[in-house]
N, CA and C of each residue as an Amber inpcrd file, in Angstrom:
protein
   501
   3.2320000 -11.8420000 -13.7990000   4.1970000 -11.4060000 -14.7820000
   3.4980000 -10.7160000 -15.9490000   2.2800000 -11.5270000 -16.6510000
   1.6060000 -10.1560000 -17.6190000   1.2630000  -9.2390000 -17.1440000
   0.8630000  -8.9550000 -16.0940000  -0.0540000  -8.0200000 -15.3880000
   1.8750000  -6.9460000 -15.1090000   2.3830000  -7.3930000 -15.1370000
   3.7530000  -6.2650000 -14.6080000   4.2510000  -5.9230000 -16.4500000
   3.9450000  -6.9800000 -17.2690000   4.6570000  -6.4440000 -18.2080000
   3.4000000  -5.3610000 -19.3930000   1.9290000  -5.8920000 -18.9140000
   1.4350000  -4.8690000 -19.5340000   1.4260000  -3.8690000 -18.8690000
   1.5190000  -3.2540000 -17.8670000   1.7720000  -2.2060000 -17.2010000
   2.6910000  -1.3380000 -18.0760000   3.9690000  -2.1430000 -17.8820000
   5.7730000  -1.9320000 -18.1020000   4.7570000  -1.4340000 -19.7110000
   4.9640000  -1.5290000 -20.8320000   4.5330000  -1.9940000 -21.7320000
   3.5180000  -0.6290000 -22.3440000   2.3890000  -0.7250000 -21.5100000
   2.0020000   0.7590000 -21.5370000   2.2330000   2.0650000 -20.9790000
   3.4670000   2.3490000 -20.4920000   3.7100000   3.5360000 -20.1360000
   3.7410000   3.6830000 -18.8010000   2.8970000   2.9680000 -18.1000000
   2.0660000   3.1610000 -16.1600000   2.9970000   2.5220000 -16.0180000
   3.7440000   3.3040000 -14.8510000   5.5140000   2.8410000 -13.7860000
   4.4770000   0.6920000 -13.4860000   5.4060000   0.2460000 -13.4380000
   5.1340000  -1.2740000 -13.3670000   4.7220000  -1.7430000 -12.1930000
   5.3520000  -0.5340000 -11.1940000   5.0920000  -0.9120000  -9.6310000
   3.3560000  -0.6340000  -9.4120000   2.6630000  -0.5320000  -9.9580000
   1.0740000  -0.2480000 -10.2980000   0.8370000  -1.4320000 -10.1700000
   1.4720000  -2.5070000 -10.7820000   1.0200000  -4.1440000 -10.9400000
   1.4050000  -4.2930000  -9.7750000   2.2640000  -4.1680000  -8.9830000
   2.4040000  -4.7070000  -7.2020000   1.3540000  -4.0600000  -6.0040000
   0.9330000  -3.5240000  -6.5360000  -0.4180000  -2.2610000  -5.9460000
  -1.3770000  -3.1110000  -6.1170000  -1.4010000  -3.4400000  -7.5270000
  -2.9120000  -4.0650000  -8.0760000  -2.8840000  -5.5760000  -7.5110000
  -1.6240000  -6.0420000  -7.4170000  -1.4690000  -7.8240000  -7.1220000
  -1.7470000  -7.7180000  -5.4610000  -1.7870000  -6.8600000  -5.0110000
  -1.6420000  -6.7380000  -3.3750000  -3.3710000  -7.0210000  -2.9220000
  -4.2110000  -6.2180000  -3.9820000  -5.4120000  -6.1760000  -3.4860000
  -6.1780000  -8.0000000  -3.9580000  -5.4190000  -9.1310000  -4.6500000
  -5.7050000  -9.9710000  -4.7520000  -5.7610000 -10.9430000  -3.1280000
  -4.3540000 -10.6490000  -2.6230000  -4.6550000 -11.8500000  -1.2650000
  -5.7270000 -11.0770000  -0.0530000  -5.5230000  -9.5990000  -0.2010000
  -6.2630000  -9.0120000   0.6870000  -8.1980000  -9.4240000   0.7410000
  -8.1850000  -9.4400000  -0.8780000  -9.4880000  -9.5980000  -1.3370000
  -9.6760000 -11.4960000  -0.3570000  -8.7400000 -12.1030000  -0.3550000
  -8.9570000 -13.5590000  -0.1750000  -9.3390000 -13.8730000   1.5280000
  -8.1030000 -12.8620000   2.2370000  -8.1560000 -12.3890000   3.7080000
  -9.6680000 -12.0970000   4.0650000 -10.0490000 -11.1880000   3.5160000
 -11.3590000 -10.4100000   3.5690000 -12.4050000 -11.5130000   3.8120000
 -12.6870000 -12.4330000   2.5150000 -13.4680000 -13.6030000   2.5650000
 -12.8930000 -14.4660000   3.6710000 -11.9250000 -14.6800000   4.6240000
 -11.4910000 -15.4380000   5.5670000 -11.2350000 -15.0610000   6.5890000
 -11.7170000 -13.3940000   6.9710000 -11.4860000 -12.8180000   8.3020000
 -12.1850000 -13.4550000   9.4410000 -13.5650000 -14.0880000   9.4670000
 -14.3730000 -14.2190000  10.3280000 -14.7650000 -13.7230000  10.8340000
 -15.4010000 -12.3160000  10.2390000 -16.1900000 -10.8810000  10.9520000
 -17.5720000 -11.0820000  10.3330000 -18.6170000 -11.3360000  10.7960000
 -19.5690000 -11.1930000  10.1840000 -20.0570000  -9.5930000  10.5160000
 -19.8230000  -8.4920000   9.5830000 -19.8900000  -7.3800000   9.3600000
 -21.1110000  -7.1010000   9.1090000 -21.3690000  -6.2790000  10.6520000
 -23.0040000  -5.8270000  10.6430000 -22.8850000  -4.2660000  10.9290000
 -24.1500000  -3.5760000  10.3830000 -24.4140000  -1.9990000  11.2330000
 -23.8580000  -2.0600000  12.5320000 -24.3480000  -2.9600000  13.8530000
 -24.2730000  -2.7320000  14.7830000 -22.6410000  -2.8150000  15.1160000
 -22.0210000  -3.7220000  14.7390000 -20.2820000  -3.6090000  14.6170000
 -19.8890000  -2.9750000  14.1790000 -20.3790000  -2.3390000  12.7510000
 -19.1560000  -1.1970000  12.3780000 -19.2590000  -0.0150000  13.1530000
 -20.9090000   0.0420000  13.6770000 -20.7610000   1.6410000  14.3850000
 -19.9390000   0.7420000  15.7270000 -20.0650000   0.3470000  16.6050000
 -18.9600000  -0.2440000  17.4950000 -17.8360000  -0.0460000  17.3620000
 -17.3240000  -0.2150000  16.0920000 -15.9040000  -0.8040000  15.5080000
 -15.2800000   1.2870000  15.4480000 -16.1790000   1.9170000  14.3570000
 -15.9990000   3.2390000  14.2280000 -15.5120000   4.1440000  15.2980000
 -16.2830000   3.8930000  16.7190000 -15.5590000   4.8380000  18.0270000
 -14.4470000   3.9430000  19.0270000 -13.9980000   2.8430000  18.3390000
 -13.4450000   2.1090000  18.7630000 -11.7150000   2.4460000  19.0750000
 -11.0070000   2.6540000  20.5480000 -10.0220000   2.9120000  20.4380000
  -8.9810000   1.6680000  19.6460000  -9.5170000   0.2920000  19.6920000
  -8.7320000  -0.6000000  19.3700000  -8.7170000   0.0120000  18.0530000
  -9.8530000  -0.2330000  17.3440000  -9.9930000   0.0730000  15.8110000
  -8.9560000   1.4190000  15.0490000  -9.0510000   2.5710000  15.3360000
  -8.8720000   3.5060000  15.5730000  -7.2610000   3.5500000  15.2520000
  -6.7440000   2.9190000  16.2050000  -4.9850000   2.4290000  16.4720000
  -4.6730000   1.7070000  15.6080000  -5.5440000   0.6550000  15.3630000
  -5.1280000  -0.2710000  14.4720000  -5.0660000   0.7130000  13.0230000
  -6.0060000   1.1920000  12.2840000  -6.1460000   1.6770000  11.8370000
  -4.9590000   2.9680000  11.0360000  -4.4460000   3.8960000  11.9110000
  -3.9940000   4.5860000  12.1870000  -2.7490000   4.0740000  11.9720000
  -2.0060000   3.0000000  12.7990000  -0.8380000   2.0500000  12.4630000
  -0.1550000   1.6070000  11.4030000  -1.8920000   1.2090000  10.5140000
  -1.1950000   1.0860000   9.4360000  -1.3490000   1.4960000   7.9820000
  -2.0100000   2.3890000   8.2830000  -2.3390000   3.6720000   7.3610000
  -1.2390000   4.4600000   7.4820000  -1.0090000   5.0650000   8.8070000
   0.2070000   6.4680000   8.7670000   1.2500000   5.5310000   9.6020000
   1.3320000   4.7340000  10.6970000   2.3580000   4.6100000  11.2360000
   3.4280000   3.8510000  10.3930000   2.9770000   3.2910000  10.1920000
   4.0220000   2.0750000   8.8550000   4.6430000   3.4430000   7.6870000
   4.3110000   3.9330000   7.2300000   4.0160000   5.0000000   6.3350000
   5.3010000   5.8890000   6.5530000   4.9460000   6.6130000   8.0550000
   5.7450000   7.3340000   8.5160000   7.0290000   6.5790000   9.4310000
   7.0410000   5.7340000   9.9930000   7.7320000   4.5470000  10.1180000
   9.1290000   3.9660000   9.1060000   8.4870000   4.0500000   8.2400000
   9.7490000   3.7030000   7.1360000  10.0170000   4.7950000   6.3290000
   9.3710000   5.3760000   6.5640000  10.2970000   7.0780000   5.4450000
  11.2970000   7.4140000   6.7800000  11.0160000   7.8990000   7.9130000
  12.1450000   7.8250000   8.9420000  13.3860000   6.9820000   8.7240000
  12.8550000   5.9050000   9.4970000  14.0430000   4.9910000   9.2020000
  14.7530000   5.2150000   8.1400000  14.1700000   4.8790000   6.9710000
  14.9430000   5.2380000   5.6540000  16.1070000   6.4990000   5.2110000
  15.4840000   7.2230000   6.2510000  15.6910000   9.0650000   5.8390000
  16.9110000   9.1340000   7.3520000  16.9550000   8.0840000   8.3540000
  17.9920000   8.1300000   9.7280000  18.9360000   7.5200000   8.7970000
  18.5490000   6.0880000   7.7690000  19.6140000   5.3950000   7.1340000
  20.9830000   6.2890000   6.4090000  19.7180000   7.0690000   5.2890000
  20.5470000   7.6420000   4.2510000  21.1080000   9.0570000   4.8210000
  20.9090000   9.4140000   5.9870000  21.8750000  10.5630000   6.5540000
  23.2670000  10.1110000   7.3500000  23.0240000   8.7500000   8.0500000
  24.3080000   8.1670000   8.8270000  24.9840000   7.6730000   7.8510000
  24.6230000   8.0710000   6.6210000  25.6460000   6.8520000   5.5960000
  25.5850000   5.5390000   5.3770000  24.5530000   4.8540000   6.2000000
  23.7450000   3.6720000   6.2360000  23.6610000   3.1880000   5.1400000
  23.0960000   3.8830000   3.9920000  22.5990000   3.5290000   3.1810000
  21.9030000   4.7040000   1.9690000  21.5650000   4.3620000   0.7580000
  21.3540000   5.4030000  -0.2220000  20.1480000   5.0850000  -0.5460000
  19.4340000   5.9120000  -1.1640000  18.3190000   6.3210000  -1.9590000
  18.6430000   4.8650000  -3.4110000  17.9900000   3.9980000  -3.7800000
  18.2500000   3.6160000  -4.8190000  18.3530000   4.3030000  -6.0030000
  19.0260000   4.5390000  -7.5320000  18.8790000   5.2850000  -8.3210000
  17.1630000   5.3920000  -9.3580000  17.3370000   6.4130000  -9.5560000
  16.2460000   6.4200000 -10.1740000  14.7020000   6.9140000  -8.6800000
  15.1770000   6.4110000  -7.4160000  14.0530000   6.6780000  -6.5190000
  14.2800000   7.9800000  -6.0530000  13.2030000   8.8870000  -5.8020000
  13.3090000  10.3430000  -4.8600000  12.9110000  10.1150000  -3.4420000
  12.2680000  10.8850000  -2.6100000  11.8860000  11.0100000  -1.3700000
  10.0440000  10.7820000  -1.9610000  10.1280000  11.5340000  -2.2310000
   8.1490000  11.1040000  -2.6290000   7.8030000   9.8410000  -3.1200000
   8.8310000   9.2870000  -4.0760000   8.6990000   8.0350000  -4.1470000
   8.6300000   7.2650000  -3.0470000   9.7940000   7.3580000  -2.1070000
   9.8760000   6.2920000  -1.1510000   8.4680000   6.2120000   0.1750000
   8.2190000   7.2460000   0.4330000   7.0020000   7.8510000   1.1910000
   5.4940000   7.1150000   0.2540000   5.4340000   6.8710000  -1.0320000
   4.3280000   6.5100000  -1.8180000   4.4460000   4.5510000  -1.6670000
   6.0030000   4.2580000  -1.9500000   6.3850000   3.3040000  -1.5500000
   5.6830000   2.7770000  -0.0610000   5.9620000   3.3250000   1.0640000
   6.0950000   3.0980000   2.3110000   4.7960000   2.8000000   2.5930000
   3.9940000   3.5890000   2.4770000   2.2430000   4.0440000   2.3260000
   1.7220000   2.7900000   1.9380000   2.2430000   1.4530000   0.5290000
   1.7650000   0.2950000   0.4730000   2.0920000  -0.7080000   1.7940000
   2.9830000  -0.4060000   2.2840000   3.1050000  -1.1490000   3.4170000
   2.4400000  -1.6090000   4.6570000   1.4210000  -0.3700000   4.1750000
   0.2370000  -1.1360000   5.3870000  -0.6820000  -1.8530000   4.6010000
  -0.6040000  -2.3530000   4.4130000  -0.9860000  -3.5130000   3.5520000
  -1.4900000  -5.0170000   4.6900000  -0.7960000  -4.9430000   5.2410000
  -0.1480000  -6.3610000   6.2360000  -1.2790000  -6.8890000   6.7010000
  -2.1630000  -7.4800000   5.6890000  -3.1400000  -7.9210000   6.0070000
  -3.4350000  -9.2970000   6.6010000  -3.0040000 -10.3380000   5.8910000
  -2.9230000 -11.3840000   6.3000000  -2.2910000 -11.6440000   8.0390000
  -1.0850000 -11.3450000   8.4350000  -0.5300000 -11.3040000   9.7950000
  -1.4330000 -10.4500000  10.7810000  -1.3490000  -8.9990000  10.3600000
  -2.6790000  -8.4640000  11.2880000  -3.7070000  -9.3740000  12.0810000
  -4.3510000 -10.0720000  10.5710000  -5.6500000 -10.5260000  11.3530000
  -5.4110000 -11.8700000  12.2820000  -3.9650000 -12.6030000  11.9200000
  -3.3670000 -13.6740000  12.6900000  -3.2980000 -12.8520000  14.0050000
  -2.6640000 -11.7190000  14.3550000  -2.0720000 -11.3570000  15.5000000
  -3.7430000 -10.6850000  16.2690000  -4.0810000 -10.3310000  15.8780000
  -5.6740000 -10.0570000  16.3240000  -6.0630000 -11.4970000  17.0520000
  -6.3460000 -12.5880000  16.5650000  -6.5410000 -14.0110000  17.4480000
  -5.7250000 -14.0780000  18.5640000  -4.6670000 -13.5810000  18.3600000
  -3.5690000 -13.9820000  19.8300000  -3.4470000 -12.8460000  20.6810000
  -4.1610000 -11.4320000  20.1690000  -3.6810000 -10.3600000  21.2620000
  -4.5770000  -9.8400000  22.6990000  -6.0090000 -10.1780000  22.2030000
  -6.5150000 -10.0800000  23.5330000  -7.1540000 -11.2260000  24.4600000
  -7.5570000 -10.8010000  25.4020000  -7.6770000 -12.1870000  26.7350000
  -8.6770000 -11.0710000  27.6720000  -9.7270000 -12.1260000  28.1140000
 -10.9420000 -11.7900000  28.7820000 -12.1750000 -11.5090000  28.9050000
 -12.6660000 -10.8740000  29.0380000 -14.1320000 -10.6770000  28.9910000
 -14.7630000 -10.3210000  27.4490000 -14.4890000  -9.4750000  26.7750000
 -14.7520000  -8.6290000  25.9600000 -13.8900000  -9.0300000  25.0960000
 -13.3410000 -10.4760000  24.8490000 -12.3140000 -10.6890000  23.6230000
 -13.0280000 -10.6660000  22.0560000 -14.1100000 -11.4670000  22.5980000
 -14.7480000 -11.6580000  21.1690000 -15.4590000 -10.4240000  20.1900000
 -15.7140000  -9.3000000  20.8340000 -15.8460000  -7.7910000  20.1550000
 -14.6690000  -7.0920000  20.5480000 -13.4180000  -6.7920000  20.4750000
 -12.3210000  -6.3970000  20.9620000 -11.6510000  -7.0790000  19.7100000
 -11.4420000  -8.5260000  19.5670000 -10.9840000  -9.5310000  18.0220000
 -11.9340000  -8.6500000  17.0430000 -12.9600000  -8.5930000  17.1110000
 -13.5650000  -7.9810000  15.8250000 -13.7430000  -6.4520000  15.5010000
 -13.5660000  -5.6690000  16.5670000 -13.0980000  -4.5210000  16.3150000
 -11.5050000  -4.1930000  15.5110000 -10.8210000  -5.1340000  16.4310000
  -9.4030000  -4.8830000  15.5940000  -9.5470000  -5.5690000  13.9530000
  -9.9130000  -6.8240000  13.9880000 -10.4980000  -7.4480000  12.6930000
 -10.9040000  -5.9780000  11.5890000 -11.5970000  -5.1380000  11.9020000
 -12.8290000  -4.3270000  11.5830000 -11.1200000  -2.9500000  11.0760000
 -10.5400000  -2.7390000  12.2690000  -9.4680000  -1.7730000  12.1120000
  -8.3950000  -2.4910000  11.1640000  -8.2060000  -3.6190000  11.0800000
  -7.1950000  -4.3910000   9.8220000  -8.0180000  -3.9090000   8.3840000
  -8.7030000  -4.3690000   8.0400000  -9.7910000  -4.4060000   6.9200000
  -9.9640000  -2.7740000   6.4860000 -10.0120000  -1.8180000   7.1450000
 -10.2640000  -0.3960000   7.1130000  -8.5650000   0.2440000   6.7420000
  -7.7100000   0.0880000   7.6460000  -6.4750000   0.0100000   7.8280000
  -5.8700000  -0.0820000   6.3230000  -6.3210000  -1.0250000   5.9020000
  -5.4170000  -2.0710000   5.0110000  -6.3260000  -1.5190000   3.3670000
  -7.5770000  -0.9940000   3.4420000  -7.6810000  -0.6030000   2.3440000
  -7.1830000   0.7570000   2.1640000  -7.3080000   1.5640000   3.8810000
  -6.6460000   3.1900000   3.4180000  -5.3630000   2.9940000   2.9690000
  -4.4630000   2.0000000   3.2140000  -3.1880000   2.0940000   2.6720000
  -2.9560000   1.2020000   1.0500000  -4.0510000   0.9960000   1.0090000
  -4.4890000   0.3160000  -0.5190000  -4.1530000   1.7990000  -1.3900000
  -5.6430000   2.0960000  -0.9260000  -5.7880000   3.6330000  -1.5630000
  -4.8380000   4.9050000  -1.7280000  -4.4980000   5.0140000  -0.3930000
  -2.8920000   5.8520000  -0.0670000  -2.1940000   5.4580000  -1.4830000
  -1.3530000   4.2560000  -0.8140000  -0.4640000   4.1000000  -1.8860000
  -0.3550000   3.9790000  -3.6630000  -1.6610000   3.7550000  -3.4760000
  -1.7680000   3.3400000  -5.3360000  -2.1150000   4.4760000  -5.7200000
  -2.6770000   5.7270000  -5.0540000  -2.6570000   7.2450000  -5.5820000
  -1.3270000   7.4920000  -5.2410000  -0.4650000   7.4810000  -4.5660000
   0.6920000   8.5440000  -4.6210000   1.8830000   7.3570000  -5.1120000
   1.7380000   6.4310000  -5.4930000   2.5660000   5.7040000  -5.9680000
   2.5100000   6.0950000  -7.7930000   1.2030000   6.5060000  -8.3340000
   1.0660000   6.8450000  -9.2530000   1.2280000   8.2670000  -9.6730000
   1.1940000   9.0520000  -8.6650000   1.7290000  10.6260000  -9.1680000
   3.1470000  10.7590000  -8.6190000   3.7090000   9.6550000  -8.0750000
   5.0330000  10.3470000  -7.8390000   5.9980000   9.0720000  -8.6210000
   5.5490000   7.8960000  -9.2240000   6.1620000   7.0980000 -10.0270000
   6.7270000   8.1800000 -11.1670000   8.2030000   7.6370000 -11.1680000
   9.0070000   8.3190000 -12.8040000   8.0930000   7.8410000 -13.7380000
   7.8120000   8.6560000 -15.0460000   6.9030000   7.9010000 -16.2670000
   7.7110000   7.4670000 -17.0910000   7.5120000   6.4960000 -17.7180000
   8.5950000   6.1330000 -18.7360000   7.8490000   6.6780000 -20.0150000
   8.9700000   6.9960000 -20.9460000   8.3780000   7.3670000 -22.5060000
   8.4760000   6.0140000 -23.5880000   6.9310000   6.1050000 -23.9210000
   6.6980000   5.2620000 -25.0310000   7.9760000   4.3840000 -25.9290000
   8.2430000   3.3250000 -25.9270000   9.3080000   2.9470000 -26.4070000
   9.3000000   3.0130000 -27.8610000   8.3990000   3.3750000 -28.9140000
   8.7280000   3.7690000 -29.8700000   7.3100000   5.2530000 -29.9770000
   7.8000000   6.4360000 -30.7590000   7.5460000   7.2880000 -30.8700000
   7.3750000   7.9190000 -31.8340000   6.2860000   8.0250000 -32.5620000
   5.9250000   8.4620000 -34.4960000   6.6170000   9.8090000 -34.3720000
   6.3990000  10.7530000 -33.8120000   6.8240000  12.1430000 -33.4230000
   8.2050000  12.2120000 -33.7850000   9.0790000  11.7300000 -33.1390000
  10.5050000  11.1660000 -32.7640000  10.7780000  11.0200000 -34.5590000
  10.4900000   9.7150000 -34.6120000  10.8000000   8.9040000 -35.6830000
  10.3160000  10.1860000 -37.0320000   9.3720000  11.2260000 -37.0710000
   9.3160000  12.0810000 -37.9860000  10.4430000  13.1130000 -37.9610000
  10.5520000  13.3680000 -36.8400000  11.6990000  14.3070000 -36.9590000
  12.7390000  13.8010000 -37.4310000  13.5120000  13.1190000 -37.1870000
  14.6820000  12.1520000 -37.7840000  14.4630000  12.0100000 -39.1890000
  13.3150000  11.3210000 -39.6040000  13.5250000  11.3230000 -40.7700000
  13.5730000  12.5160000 -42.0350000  12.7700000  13.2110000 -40.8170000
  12.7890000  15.0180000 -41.8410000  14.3340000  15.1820000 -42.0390000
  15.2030000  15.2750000 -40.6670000  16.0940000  16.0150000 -40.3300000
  17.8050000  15.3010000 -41.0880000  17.3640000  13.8860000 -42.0120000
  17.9780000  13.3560000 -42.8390000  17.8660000  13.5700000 -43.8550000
  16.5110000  13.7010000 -44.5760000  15.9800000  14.2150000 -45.6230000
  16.4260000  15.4330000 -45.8790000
């Protein structure tokens, strides 16, 4: 709540503090993935089709995923644009959504079976973690150039003119 109201407070759209609070559990995930992250894994992990997908999923697919949907909603009459939101907004919006860090790395333990599980888990591990900061990054840049700005709630400028323009 401080962290949203100094935001609110200084001018920066507030949704900056849900950007910034996001990279707290991720940061916690990170310390609890169980990847011991070496050279030899990340180059592994790097030409990795698992990685790659994963990656990709939830960087652009989530991304592009819900601006669709959103954009099938508000043409069938489904549903509206909230006020105050545009299309770039919602797309800057969408972009935090790959985020999904915590479940990712749950569903990584349960998705593969066989030979090659235990580098296959850590490749995808490797594509969550990569994944999940491009949509860190994504979103908290275009969440910030396409956030409405609010104007300073009090204004010397303002407040001179007025008083000239009584005077």
């Amino acid at each position: 709540m401080a962290l949203w109201l100094a935001m609110l407070e200084s001018g920066v759209h507030a949704t900056i503090a849900g950007v910034i609070m996001c990279l707290m559990p991720s940061l916690f995930a990170l310390a609890n993935a169980g990847v011991a992250l070496s050279g030899d894994l990340l180059a592994t992990a790097a030409t990795s089709a698992v990685t790659l997908g994963i990656v990709l999923g939830l960087a652009l697919g989530k991304t592009l995923g819900i601006t669709l949907a959103t954009w099938i909603a508000v043409k069938l009459g489904a549903g509206r644009l909230p006020t105050g939101t545009n299309w770039p907004l919602l797309v800057a919006i969408a972009a935090v959504a790959g985020i999904g860090f915590t479940v990712a790395l749950f569903i990584t333990e349960l998705a593969f079976r066989g030979e090659d599980t235990e580098m296959l888990t850590a490749e995808a591990k490797i594509g969550v973690l990569v994944g999940s900061l491009i949509a860190v990054l994504l979103g908290a840049g275009l969440v910030a150039f396409t956030a409405p700005k609010r104007r300073p709630a009090h204004d010397d400028a303002d407040e001179d003119s007025r008083a000239a323009s009584i005077a």
